[in-house]
LODRENKOL-612607 format. One line per field, with one value per residue (C-alpha): residue in one letter; x, y, z. Coordinates in Angstrom, 2 decimals, m for minus. Example, Ala and Ser with C-alpha at 12.3 -4.5 7.8 and 13.67 -1.06 7.14 Angstrom:
2
res <- A/S
X <- 12.30/13.67
Y <- m4.50/m1.06
Z <- 7.80/7.14
***
This chain:
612
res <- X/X/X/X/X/X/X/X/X/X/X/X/X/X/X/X/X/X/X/X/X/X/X/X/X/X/X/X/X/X/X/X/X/X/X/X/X/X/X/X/X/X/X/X/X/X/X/X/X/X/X/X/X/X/X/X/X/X/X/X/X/X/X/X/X/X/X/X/X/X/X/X/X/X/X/X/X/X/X/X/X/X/X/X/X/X/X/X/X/X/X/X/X/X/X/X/X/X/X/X/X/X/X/X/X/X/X/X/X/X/X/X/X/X/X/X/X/X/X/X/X/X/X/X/X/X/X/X/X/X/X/X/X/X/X/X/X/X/X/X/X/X/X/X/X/X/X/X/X/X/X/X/X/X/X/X/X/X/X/X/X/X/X/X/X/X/X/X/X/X/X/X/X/X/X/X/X/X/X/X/X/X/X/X/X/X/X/X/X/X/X/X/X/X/X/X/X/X/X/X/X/X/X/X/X/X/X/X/X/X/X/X/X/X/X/X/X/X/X/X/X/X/X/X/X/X/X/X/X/X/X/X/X/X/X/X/X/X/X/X/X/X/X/X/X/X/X/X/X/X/X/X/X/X/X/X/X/X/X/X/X/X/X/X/X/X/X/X/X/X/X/X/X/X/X/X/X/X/X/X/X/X/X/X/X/X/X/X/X/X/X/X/X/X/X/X/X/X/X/X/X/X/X/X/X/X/X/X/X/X/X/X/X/X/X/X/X/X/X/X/X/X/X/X/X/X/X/X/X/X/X/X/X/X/X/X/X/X/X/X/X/X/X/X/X/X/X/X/X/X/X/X/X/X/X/X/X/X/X/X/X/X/X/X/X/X/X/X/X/X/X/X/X/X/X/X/X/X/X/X/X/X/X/X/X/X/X/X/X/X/X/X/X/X/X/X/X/X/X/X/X/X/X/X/X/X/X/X/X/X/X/X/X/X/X/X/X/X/X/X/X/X/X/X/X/X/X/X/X/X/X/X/X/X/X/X/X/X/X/X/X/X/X/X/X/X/X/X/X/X/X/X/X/X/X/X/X/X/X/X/X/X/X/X/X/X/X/X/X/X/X/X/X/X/X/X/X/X/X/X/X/X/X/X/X/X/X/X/X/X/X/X/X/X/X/X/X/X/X/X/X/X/X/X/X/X/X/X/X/X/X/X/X/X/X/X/X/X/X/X/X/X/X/X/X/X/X/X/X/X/X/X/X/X/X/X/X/X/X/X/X/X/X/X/X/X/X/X/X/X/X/X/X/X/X/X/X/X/X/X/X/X/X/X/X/X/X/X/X/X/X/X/X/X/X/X/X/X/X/X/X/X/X/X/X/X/X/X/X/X/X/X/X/X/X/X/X/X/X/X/X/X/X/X/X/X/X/X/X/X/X/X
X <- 12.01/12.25/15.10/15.28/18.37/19.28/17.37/17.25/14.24/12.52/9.24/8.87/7.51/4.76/2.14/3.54/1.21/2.49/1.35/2.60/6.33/6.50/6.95/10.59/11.39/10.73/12.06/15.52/15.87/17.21/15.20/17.29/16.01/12.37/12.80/14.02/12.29/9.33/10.81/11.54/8.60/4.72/2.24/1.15/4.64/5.10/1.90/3.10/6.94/5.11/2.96/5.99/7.78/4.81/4.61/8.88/7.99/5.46/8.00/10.17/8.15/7.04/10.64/11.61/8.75/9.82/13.53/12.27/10.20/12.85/15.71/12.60/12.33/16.34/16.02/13.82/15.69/18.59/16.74/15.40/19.01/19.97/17.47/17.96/21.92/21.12/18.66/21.50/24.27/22.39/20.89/23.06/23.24/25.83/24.80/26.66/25.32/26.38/26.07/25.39/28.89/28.78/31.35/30.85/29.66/28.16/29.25/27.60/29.47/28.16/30.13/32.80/32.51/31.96/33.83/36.52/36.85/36.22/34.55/37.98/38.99/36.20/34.65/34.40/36.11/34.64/34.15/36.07/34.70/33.50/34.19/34.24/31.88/29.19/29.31/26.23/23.75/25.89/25.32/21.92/21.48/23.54/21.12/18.18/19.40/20.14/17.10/15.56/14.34/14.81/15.33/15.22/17.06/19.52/21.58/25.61/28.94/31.45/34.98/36.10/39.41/41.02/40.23/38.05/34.70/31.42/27.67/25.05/21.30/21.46/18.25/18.77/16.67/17.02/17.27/16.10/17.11/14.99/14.06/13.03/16.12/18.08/20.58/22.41/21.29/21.26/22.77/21.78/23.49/22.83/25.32/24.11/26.95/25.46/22.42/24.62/26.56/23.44/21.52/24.32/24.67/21.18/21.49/23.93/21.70/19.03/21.35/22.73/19.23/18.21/21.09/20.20/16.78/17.58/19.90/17.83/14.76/17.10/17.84/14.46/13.13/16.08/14.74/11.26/12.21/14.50/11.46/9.25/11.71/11.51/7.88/7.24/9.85/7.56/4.76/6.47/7.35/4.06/2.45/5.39/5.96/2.49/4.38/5.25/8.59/9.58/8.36/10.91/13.37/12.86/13.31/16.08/18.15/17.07/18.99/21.71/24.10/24.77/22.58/23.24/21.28/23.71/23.42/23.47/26.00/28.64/28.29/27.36/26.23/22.76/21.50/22.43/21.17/22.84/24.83/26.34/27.62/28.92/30.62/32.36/33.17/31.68/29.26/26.25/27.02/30.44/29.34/26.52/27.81/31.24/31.47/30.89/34.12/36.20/35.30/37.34/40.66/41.50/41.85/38.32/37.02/37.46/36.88/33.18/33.04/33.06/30.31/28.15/28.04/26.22/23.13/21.09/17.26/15.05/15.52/19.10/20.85/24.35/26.42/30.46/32.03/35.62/35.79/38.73/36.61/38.11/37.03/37.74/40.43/42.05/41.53/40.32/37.64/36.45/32.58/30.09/27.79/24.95/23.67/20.14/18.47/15.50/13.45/14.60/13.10/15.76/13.98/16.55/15.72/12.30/12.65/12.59/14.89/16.83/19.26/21.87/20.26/23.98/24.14/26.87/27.83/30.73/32.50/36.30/34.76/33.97/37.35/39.46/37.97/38.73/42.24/42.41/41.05/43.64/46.65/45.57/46.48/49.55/50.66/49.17/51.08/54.56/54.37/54.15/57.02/59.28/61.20/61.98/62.92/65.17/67.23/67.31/68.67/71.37/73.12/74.08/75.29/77.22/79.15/80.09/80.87/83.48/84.59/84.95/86.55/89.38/90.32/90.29/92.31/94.98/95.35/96.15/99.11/100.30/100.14/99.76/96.52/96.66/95.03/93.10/91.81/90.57/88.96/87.40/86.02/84.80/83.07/81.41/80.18/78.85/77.00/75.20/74.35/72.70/71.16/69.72/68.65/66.89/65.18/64.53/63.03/60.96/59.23/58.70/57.22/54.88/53.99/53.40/49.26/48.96/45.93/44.15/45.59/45.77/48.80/50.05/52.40/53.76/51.95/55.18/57.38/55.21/55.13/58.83/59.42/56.55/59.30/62.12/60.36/59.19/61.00/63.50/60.19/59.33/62.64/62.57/60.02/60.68/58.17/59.37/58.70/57.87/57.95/56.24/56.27/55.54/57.89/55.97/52.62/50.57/50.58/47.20/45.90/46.50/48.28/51.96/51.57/48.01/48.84/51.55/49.29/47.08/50.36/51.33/48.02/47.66/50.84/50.76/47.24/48.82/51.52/49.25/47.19/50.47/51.84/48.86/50.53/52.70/56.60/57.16/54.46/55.40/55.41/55.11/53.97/53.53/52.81/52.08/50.92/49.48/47.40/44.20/42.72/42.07/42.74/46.22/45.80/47.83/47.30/48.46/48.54/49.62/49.80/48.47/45.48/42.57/39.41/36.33/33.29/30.70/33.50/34.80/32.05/32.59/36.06/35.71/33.61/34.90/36.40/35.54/38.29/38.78/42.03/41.85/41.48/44.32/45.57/43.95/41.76/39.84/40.62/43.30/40.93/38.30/40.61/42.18/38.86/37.72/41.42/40.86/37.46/38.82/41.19/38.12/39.56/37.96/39.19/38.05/38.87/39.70/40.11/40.74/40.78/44.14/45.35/45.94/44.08/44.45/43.63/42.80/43.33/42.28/43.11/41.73/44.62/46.09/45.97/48.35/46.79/47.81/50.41/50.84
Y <- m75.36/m78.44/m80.54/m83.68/m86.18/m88.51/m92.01/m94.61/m95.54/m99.42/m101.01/m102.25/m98.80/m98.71/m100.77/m99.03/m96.39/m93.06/m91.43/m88.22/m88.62/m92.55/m91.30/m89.14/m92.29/m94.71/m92.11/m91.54/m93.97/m92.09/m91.90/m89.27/m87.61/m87.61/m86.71/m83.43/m82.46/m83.34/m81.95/m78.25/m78.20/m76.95/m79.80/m77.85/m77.41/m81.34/m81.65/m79.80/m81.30/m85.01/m83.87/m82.32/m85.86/m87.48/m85.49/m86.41/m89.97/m89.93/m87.66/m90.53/m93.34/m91.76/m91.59/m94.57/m95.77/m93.49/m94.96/m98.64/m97.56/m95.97/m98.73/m100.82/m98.72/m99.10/m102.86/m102.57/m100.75/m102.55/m106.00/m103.91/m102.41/m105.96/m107.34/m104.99/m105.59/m109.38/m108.43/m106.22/m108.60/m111.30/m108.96/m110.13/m106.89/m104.61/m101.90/m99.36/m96.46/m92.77/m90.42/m87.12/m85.61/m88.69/m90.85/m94.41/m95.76/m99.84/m101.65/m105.62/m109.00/m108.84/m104.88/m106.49/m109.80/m107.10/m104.43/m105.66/m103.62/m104.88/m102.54/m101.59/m99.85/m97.64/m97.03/m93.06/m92.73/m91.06/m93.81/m92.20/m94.49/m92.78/m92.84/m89.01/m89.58/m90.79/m87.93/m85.74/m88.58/m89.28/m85.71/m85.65/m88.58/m86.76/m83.61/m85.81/m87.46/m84.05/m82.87/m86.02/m87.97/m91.66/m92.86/m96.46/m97.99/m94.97/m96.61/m95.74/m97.25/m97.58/m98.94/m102.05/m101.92/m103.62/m101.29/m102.51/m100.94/m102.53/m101.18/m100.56/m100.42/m97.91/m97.54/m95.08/m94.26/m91.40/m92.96/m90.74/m90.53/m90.58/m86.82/m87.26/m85.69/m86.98/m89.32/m90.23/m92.72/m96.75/m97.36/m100.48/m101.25/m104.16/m105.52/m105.24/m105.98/m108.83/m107.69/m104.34/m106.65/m108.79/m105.73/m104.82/m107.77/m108.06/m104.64/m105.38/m108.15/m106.25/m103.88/m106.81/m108.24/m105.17/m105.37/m108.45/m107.96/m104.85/m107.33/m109.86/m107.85/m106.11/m109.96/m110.84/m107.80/m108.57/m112.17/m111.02/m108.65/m111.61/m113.87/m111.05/m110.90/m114.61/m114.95/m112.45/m114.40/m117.52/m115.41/m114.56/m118.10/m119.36/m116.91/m117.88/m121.78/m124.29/m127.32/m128.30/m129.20/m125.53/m124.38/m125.99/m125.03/m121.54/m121.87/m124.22/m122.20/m118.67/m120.10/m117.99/m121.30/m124.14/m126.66/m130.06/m133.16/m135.98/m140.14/m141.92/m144.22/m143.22/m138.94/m138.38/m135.26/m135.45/m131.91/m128.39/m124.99/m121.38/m120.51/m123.93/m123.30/m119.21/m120.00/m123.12/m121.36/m124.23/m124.63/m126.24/m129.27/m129.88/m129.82/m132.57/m136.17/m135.57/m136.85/m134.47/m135.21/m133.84/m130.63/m131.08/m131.37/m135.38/m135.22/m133.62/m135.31/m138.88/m137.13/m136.31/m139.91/m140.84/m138.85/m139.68/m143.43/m142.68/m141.40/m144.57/m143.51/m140.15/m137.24/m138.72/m134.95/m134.87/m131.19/m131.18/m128.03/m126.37/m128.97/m127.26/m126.84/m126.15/m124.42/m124.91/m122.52/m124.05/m121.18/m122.72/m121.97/m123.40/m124.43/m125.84/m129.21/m129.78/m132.73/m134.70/m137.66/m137.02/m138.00/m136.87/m137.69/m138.23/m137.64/m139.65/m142.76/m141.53/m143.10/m141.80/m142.54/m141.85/m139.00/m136.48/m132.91/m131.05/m127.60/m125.74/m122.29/m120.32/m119.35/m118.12/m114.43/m115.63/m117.63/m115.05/m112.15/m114.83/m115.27/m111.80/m111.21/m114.53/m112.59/m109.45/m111.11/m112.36/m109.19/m108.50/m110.90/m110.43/m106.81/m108.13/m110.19/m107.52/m106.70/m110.42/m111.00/m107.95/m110.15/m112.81/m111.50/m109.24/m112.42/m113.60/m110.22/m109.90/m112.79/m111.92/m108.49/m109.93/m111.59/m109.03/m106.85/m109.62/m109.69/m106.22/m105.04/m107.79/m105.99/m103.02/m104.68/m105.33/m109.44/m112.47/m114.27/m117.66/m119.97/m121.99/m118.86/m117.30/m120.42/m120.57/m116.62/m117.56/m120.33/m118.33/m115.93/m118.38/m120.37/m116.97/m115.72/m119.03/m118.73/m115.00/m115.78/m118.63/m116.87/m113.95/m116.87/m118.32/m114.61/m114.21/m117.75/m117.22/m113.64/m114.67/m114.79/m118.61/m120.39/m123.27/m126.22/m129.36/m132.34/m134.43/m132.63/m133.80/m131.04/m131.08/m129.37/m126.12/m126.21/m125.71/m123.36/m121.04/m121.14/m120.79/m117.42/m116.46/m118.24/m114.95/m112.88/m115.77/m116.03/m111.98/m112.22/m114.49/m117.22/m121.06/m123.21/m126.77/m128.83/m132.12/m133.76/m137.03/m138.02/m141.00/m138.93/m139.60/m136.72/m134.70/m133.48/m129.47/m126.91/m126.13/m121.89/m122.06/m124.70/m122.46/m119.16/m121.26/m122.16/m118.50/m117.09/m119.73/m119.25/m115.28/m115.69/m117.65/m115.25/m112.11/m114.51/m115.12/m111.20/m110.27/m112.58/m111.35/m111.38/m113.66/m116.22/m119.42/m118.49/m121.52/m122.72/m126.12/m127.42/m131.67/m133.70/m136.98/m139.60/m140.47/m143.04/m141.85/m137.69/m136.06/m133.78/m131.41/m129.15/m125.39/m124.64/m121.68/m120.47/m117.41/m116.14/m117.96/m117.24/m116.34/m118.35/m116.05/m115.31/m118.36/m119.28/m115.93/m115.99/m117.63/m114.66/m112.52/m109.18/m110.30/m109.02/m108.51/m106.27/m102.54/m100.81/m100.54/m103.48/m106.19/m106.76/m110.03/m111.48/m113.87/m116.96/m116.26/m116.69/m120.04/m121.42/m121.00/m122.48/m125.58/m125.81/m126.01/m128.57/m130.74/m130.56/m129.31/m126.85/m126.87/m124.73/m125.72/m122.61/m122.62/m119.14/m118.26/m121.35/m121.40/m122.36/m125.05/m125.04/m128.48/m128.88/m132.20/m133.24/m136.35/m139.12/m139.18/m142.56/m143.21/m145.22/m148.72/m149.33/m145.12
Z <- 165.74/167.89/168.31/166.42/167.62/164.17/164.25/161.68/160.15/160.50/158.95/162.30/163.58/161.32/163.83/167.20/168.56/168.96/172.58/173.93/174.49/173.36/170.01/170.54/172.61/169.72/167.09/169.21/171.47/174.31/177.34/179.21/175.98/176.87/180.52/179.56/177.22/179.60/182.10/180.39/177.79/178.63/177.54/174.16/173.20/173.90/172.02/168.81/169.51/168.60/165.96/164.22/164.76/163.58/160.31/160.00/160.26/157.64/155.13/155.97/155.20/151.72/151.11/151.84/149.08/146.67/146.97/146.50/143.70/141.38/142.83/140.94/138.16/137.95/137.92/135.41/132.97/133.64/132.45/129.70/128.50/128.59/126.74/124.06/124.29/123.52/120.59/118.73/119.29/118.08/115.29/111.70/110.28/111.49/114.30/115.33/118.08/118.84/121.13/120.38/119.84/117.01/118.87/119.01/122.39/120.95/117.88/117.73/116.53/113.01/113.11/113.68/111.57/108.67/108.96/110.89/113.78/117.61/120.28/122.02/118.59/118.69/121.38/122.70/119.25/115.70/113.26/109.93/107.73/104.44/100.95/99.69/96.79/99.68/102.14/99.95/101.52/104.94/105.50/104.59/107.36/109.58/109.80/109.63/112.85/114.35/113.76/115.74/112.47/111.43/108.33/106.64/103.78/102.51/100.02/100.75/100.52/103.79/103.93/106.00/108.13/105.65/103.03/100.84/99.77/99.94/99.70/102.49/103.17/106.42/108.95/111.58/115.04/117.38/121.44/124.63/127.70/130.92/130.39/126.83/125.53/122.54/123.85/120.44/117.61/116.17/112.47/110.97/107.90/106.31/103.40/99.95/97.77/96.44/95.33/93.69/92.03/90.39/89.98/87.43/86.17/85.50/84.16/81.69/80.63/79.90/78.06/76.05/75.45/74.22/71.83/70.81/70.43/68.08/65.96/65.76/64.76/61.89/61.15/60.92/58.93/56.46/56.29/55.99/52.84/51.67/52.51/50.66/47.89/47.49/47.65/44.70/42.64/43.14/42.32/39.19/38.42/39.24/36.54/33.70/34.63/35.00/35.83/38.95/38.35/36.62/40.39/42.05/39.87/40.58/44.34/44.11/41.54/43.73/46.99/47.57/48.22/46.53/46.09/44.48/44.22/44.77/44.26/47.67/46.38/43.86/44.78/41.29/40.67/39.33/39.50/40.56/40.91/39.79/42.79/42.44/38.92/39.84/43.37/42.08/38.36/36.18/33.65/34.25/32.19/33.59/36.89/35.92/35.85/37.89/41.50/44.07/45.80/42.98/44.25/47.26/48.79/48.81/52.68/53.44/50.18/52.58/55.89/53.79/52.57/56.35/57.30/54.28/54.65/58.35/56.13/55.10/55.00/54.30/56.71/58.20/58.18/58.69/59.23/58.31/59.16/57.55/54.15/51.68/48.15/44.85/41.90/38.43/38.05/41.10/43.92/47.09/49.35/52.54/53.07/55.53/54.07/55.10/53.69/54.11/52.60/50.43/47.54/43.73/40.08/37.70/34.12/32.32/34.03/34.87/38.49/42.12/44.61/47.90/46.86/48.79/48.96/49.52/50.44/51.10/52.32/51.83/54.84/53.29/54.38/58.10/58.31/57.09/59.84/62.25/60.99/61.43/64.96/65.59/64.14/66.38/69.39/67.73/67.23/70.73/72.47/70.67/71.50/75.50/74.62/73.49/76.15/77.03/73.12/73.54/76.50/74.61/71.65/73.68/75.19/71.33/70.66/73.58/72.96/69.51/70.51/73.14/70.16/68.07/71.09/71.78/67.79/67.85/70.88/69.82/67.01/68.67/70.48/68.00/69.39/66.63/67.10/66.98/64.56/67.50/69.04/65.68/65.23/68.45/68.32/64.43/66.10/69.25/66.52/64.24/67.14/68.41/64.60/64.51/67.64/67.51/63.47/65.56/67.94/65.48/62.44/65.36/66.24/61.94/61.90/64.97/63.93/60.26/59.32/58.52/57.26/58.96/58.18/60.43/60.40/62.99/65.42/68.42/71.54/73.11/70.79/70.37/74.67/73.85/71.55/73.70/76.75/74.55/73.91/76.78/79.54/79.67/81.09/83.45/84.72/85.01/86.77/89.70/87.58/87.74/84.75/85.37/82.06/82.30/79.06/78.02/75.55/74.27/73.60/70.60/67.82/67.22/64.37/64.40/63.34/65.17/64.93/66.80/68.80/70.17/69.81/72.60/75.05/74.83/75.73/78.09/79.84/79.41/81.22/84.16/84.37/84.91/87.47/89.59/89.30/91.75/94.29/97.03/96.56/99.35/98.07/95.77/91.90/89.71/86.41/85.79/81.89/82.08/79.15/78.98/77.22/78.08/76.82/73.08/74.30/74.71/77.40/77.95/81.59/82.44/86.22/88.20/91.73/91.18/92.97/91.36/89.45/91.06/90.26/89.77/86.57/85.59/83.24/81.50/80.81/77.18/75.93/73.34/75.13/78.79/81.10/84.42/83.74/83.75/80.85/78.87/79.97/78.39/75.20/76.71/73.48/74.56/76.02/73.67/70.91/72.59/72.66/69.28/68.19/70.65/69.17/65.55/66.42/67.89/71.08/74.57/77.17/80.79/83.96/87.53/90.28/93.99/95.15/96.45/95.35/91.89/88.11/85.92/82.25/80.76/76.86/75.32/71.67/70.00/69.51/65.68/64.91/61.75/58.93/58.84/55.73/55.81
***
């Protein structure tokens, strides 16, 4: 083989010709070099010598071109890496890419926004990050990825760094590397919690709707056989009765409620029908000439007249709910009135004129299943207030077992007790009997079923007597009580037992709000009243840790709780409404999350009769 000296290679000799020994010359650059070799070399060993150089150079020049090409190709992919870099951090779903052992070698900003962790955390590390009841379809990906497959939109659940659990819409691609091979994979998960959530709350919708739908249509087919039922019965009176006025007879004595026929001005009665007569226990002809508002309590009897003497031409229509009615054996019964202006012919006179059409419906039934779902979470709410009751009652007994402990180990020495201190134990005793048969009276009164009656009371004194119950478990519990109480409020007309049925499930409420907060963090409730203009208002706040408002229009409804089970009937606020409601008042909700909730009550003003 001939001898080649190292050289470095330049573009430059690309044009130069190459003649006999020029080319070692150029190639080396050492001249002493080409002398010997010219010197100690026959001219066809020369000959093949440059040929073999030449064939070196050319190697070398298509190597040099092969270098530039892939340091091009390099570049190339390097822009390209980039570029796809930029596109998945700016992508806003999550993305997160393995290598083939399944550690984590890229996680974007929207990873991290998300889930919480940063790149540092994770990268060359597994990503544990999987609730057990979602490995079946993690697996399922797993192999599919193995097996070189992508997949789009698996439905999953992953946990964040802090914890909590949220739902995913993954999308996975297998990557190559230069040869082809499997390099690893991309996850994109995108966050669907959102749409989980309204899926199921459309879901429950549609269950409810369905419910609804069912009761209704049993609703309507009873209507349509009472409707059916009805219709025959005019049949039948159509066939027995040819005047017109023996048909309306038979529909207005066939209503299931009372029906009366009243005088616009003096509430005479001028005509009733059957139901009248049975659910008010008179006969026909007693009923018939007295005035209407001897069938009710005095109070309601003038809260009617009110109403009434808004009704001055046909079709007015005027609805008063909750009026006290009395029958002839003097039980009483609460109704609805509805009451319109219409057209009757009184034979006597034989005139027509502008006349009261009265109905009224009997609603003791509905009333009383309320007054039992109210004394429910009576009983519901003095069995939370047990233990504190328990406290309270223990300090009175203590003292007058100290008492009863210094009389008694006097005795026992035998030592004379003096008239002053016998006086002053007596006295100790007496004062804590008094208080505990307090506190004890106060539970019996509260816990006792009471009917709906209204009166003016003063809204600060039940806001008292709640925290006289239960400020024991607030104080227990690391809760302050603010009382803010205007002393020169006007009264309301209400009820004292359900206005303090509302405080306690109000403040029971803001205590289970404030128990989720951290030990270190502020507990405070605040209770403020206040007129305004003709409203008392009287305002519930806490520090706890707020309402959501996707929630907060829910949390009136009957058995809507966010509790766990077992914990909470969802009764509580329903129940407060339906009390405020009674009362004519209005309730109203302010949240901040994290901040705290504020319940607004407003009353109407009593204002006292003049000469009363």
């Amino acid at each position: 083989m001939p001898f080649f000296y190292p050289f470095k290679i330049h573009t430059r000799y690309f044009t130069l010709p190459l003649k006999d020994l020029d080319m070692i010359i150029e190639l080396t650059g050492l001249d002493e070099m080409a002398v010997k070799i010219s010197r100690t070399k026959p001219d066809h060993v020369r000959l093949m010598d440059h040929i073999t150089a030449r064939l070196f150079w050319d190697l070398f020049e298509i190597e040099e071109q092969r270098v530039a090409e892939v340091e091009r190709i390099e570049a190339e992919l390097r822009e390209t890496e980039e570029r796809y870099r930029t596109v998945l951090d700016a992508c806003p779903d999550p993305v997160v890419v393995y290598d083939t052992k399944g550690k984590v070698t890229y996680i974007n900003s929207a990873f991290t926004r998300i889930f919480g962790w940063i790149s540092e955390e994770l990268k060359g590390k597994r990503l544990n990050y999987v609730p057990d009841e979602n490995w079946p379809e993690t697996q399922m990906m797993i192999d599919k990825v193995l097996a070189g497959e992508s997949l789009s939109a698996v439905e999953s659940r992953r946990y964040t760094k802090g914890g909590n659990v949220i739902d995913v819409s993954i999308s996975t691609a297998v990557y190559l590397d230069r040869d082809g091979n499997q390099a690893g994979s991309i996850h994109i998960l995108r966050n669907i919690t959102s749409r989980k959530q309204e899926q199921q709350a459309l879901r429950r919708a549609h269950d409810e709707m369905e419910l609804r739908v069912k009761e209704r249509t049993a609703e309507l087919t009873a209507a349509v056989d009472q409707l059916r039922h009805e219709i025959e019965e005019r049949k039948r009176a159509e066939v027995e009765v040819k005047k017109s006025e023996e048909k309306y007879r038979i529909l207005f004595n066939y209503d299931p409620n009372s029906l009366f026929m009243v005088e616009m001005d003096s509430a005479r009665i001028l005509d009733l029908n059957r139901a009248a007569a049975k659910s008010y226990k008179y006969d026909r002809g007693e009923l018939i000439k007295m005035s209407f508002f001897d069938l009710l309590d005095a109070d309601d009897a003038e809260r009617l007249s009110k109403k009434l003497g808004c009704l001055a031409k046909e079709g007015d229509y005027v609805f008063v709910p909750k009026l006290q009615a009395k029958r002839k054996d003097g039980s009483h019964f609460y109704i609805d009135l509805h009451a319109s202006v219409g057209k009757f012919s009184e034979r006597e006179r034989g005139s027509t004129g502008l006349s009261l059409i009265v109905r009224t419906v009997d609603i003791t039934l509905g009333l009383e299943r309320q007054a039992q779902l109210i004394q429910a979470g009576k009983m519901a709410t003095l069995g939370e207030m047990a233990t504190g009751m328990a406290h309270e009652l223990n300090q009175p007994l203590n003292v007058m077992r100290m008492g009863a402990d210094f009389v008694a180990k006097m005795i026992r020495r035998g030592q004379k007790i003096s008239d002053e201190q016998l006086l002053m134990v007596s006295s100790n005793i007496s004062e804590q009997v008094e208080r505990a048969a307090n506190i004890i009276n106060h539970l019996r009164e509260f816990g006792r079923k009471s009917e709906f009656k209204v009166y003016p009371v003063d809204i600060n004194e039940p806001i008292k007597n709640v925290f006289t119950i239960m400020g024991e478990q607030f104080r227990l519990r690391g809760i302050k009580v603010n009382l803010k109480l205007d002393k020169a409020i006007p009264k309301i007309m209400a009820g004292r037992n359900r206005l303090e049925q509302i405080f306690i499930n109000l403040a029971t409420n803001a205590r289970a709000a404030i128990q989720e907060r951290r030990p270190e963090e502020a507990k405070e409730i605040t209770i403020t009243t206040y007129p305004e203009g003709d409203w008392v208002v009287a305002e519930v706040s806490d520090t706890g840790k707020g309402i959501p408002e996707q929630i907060r229009k829910k949390i009136f409804e009957p058995f809507f709780t966010t509790k766990a089970t077992g914990k909470g009937t969802g009764l509580g606020l329903s129940i407060t409404y339906g009390l405020v409601r009674d009362f004519k008042g209005r309730i109203d909700v302010e949240s901040t999350q994290d901040v705290g909730t504020t319940f607004k009550v407003c009353f109407p003003a009593y204002k006292e009769k003049m000469g009363s």
